[in-house]
MOPAC internal coordinates of N, CA, C and O (Angstrom, degrees):
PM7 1SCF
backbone

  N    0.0000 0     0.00 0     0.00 0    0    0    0
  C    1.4497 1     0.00 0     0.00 0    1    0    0
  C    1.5287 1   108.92 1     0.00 0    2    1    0
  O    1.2310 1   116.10 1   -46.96 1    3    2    1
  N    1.5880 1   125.02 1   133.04 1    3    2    1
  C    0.9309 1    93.52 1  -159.10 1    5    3    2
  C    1.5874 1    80.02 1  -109.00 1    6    5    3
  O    1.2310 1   120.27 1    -4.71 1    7    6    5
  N    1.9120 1   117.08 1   175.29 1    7    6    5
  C    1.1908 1   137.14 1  -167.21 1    9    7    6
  C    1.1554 1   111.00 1  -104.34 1   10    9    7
  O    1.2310 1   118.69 1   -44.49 1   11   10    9
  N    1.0871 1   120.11 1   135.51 1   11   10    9
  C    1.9857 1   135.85 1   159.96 1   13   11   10
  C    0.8467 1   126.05 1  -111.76 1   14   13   11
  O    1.2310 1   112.74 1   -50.90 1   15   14   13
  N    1.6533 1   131.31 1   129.10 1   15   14   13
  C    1.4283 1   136.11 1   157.36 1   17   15   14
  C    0.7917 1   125.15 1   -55.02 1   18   17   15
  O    1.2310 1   107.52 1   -42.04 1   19   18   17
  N    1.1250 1   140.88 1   137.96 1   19   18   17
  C    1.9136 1   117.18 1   176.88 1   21   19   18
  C    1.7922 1    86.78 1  -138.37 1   22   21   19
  O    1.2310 1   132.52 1   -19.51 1   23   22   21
  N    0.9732 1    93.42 1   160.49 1   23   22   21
  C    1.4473 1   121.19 1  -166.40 1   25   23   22
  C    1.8935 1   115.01 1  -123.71 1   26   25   23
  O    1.2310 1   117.93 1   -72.08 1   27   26   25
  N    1.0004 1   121.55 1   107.92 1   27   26   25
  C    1.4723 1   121.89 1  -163.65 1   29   27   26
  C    1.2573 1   124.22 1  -174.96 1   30   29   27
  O    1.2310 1   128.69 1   -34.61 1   31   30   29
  N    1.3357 1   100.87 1   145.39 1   31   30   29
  C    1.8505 1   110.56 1  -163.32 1   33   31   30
  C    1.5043 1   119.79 1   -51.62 1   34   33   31
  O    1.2310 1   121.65 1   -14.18 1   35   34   33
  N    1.2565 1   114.45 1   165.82 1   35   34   33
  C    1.4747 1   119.66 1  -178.46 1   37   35   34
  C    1.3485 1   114.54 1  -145.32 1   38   37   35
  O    1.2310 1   114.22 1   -42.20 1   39   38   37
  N    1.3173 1   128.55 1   137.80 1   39   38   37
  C    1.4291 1   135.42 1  -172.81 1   41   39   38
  C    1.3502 1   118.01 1   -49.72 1   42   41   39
  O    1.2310 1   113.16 1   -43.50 1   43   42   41
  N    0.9241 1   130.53 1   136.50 1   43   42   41
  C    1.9524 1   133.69 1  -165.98 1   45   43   42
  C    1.6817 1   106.91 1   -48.51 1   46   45   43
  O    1.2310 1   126.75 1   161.01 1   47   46   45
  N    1.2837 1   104.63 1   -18.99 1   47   46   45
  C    1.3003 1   109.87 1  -162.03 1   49   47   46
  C    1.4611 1   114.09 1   -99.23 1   50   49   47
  O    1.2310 1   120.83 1   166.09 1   51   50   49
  N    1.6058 1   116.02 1   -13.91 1   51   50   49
  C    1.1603 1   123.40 1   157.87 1   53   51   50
  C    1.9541 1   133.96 1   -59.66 1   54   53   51
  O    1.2310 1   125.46 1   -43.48 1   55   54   53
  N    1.2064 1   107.12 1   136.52 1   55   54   53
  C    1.0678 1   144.40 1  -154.47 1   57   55   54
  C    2.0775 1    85.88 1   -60.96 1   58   57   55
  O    1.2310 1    95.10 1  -111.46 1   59   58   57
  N    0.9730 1   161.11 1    68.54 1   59   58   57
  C    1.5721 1   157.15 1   149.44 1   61   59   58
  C    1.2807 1   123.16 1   -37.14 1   62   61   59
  O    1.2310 1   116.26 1   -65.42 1   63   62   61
  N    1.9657 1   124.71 1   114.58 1   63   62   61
  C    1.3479 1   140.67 1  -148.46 1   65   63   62
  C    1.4233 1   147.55 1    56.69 1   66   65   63
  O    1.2310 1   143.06 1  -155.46 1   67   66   65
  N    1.5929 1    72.82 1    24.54 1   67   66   65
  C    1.5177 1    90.08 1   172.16 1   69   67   66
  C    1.4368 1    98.15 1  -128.59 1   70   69   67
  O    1.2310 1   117.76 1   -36.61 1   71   70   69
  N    1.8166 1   121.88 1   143.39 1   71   70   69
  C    1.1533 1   119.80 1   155.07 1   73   71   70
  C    1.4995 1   145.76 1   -51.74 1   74   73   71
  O    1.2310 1   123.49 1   -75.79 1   75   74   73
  N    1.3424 1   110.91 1   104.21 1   75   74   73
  C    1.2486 1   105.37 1   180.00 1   77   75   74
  C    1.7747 1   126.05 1  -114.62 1   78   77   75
  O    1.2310 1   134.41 1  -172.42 1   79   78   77
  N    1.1094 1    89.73 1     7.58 1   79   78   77
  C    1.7151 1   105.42 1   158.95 1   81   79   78
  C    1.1686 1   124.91 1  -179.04 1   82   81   79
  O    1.2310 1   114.84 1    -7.79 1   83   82   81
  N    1.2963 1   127.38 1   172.21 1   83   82   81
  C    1.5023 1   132.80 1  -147.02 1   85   83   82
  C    1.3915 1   121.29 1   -86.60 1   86   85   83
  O    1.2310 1   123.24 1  -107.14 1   87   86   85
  N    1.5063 1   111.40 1    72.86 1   87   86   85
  C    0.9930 1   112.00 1   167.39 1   89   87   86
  C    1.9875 1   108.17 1   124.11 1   90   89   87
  O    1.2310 1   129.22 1   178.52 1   91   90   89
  N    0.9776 1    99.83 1    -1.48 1   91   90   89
  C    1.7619 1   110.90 1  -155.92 1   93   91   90
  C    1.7853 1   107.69 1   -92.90 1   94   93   91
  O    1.2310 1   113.45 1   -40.66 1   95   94   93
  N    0.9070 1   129.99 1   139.34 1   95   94   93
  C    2.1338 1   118.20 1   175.02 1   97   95   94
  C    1.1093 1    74.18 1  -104.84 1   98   97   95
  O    1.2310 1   134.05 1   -51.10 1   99   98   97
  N    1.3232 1    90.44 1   128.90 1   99   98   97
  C    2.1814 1   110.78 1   151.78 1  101   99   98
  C    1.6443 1   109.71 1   -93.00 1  102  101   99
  O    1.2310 1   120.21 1   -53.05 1  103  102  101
  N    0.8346 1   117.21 1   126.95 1  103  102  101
  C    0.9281 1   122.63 1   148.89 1  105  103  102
  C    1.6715 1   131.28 1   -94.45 1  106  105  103
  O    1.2310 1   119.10 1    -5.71 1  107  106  105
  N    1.7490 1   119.32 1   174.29 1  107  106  105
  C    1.4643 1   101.37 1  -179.17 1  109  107  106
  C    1.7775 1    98.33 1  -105.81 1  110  109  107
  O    1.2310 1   125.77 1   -36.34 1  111  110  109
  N    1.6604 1   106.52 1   143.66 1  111  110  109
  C    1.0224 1   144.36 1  -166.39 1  113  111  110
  C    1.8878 1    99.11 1    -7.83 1  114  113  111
  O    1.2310 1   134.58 1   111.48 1  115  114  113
  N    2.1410 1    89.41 1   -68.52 1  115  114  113
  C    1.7974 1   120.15 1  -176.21 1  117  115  114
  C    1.4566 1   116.96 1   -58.01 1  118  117  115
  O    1.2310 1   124.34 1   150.99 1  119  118  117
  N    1.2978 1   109.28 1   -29.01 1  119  118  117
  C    1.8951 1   131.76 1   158.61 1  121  119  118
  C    1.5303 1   101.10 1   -16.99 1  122  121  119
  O    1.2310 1   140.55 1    96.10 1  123  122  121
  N    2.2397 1    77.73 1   -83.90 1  123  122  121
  C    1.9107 1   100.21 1  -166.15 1  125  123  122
  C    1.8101 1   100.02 1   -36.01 1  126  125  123
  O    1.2310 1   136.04 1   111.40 1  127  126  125
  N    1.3376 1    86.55 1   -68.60 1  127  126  125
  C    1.4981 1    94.83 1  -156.78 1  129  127  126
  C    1.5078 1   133.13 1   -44.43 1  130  129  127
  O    1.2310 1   127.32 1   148.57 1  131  130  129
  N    1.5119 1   103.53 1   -31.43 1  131  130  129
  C    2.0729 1   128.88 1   157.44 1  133  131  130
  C    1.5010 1    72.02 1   -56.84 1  134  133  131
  O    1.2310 1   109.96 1    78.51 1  135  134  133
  N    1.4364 1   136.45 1  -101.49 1  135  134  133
  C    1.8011 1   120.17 1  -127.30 1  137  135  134
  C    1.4997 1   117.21 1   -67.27 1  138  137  135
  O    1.2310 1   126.79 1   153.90 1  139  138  137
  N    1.0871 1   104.55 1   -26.10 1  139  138  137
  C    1.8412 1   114.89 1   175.74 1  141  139  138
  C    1.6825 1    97.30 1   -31.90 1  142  141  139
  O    1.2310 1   127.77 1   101.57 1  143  142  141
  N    1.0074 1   102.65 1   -78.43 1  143  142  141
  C    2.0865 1   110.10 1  -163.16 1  145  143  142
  C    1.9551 1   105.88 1   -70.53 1  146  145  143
  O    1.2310 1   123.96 1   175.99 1  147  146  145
  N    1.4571 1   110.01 1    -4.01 1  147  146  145
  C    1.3598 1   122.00 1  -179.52 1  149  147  146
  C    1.4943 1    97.10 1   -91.17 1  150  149  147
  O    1.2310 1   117.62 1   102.62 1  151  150  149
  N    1.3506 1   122.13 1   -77.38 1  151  150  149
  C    1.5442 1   136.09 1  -163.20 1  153  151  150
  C    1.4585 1   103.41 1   -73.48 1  154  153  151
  O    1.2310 1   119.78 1   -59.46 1  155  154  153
  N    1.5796 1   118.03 1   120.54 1  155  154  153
  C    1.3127 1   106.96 1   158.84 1  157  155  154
  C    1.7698 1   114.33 1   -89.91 1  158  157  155
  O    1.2310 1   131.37 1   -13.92 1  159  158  157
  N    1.3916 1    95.67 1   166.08 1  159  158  157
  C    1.5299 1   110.69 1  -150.50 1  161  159  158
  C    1.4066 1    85.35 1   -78.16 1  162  161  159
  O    1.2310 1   119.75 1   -42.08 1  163  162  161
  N    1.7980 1   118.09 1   137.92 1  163  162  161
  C    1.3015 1   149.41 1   153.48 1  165  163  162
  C    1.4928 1   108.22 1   103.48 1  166  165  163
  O    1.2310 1   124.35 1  -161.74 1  167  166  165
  N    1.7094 1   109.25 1    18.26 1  167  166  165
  C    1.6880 1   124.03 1   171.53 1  169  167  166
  C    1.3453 1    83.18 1   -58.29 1  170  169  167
  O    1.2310 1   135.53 1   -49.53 1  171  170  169
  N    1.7700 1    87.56 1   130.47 1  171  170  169
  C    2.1397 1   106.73 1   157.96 1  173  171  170
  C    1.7030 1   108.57 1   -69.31 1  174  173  171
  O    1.2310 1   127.14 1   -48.33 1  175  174  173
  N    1.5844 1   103.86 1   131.67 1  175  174  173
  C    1.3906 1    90.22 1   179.98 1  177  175  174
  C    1.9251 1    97.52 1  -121.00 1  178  177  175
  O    1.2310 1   130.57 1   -23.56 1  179  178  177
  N    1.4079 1    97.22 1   156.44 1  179  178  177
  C    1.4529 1    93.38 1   173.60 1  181  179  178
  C    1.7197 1   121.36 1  -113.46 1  182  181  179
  O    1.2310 1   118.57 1   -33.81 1  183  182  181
  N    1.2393 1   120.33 1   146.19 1  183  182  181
  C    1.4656 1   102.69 1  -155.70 1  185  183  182
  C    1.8851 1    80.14 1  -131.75 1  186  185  183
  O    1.2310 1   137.82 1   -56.07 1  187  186  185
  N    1.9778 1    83.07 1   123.93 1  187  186  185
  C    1.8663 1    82.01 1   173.92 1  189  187  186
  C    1.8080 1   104.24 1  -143.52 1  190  189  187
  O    1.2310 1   126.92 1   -27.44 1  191  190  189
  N    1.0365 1   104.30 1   152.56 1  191  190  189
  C    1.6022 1   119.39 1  -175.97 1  193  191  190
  C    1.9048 1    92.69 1   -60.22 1  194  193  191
  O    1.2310 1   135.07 1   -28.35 1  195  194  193
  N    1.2623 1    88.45 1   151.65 1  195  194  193
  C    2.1800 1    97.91 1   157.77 1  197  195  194
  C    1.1729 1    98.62 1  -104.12 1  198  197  195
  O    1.2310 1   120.10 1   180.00 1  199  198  197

């Protein structure tokens, strides 16, 4: 089976850089919504530790 990251908003009230599930980037809610009309859909993204 293969695995996906998915990347997706999180309630204002959520806890940010800390793991809170397996495998997922939260972002905050106002984030998504700034990159939506920025990012067109099926941009390669690269995901790296600091």
């Amino acid at each position: 089976m293969r695995r996906f990251i998915y990347i997706h908003g999180s309630p204002d009230r959520a806890e940010m850089g800390k793991p809170g599930s397996h495998g997922c980037i939260r972002m905050r809610n106002a984030d998504i919504v700034e990159l939506f009309d920025l990012v067109p859909a099926y941009t390669a993204v690269e995901i790296t530790e600091d």
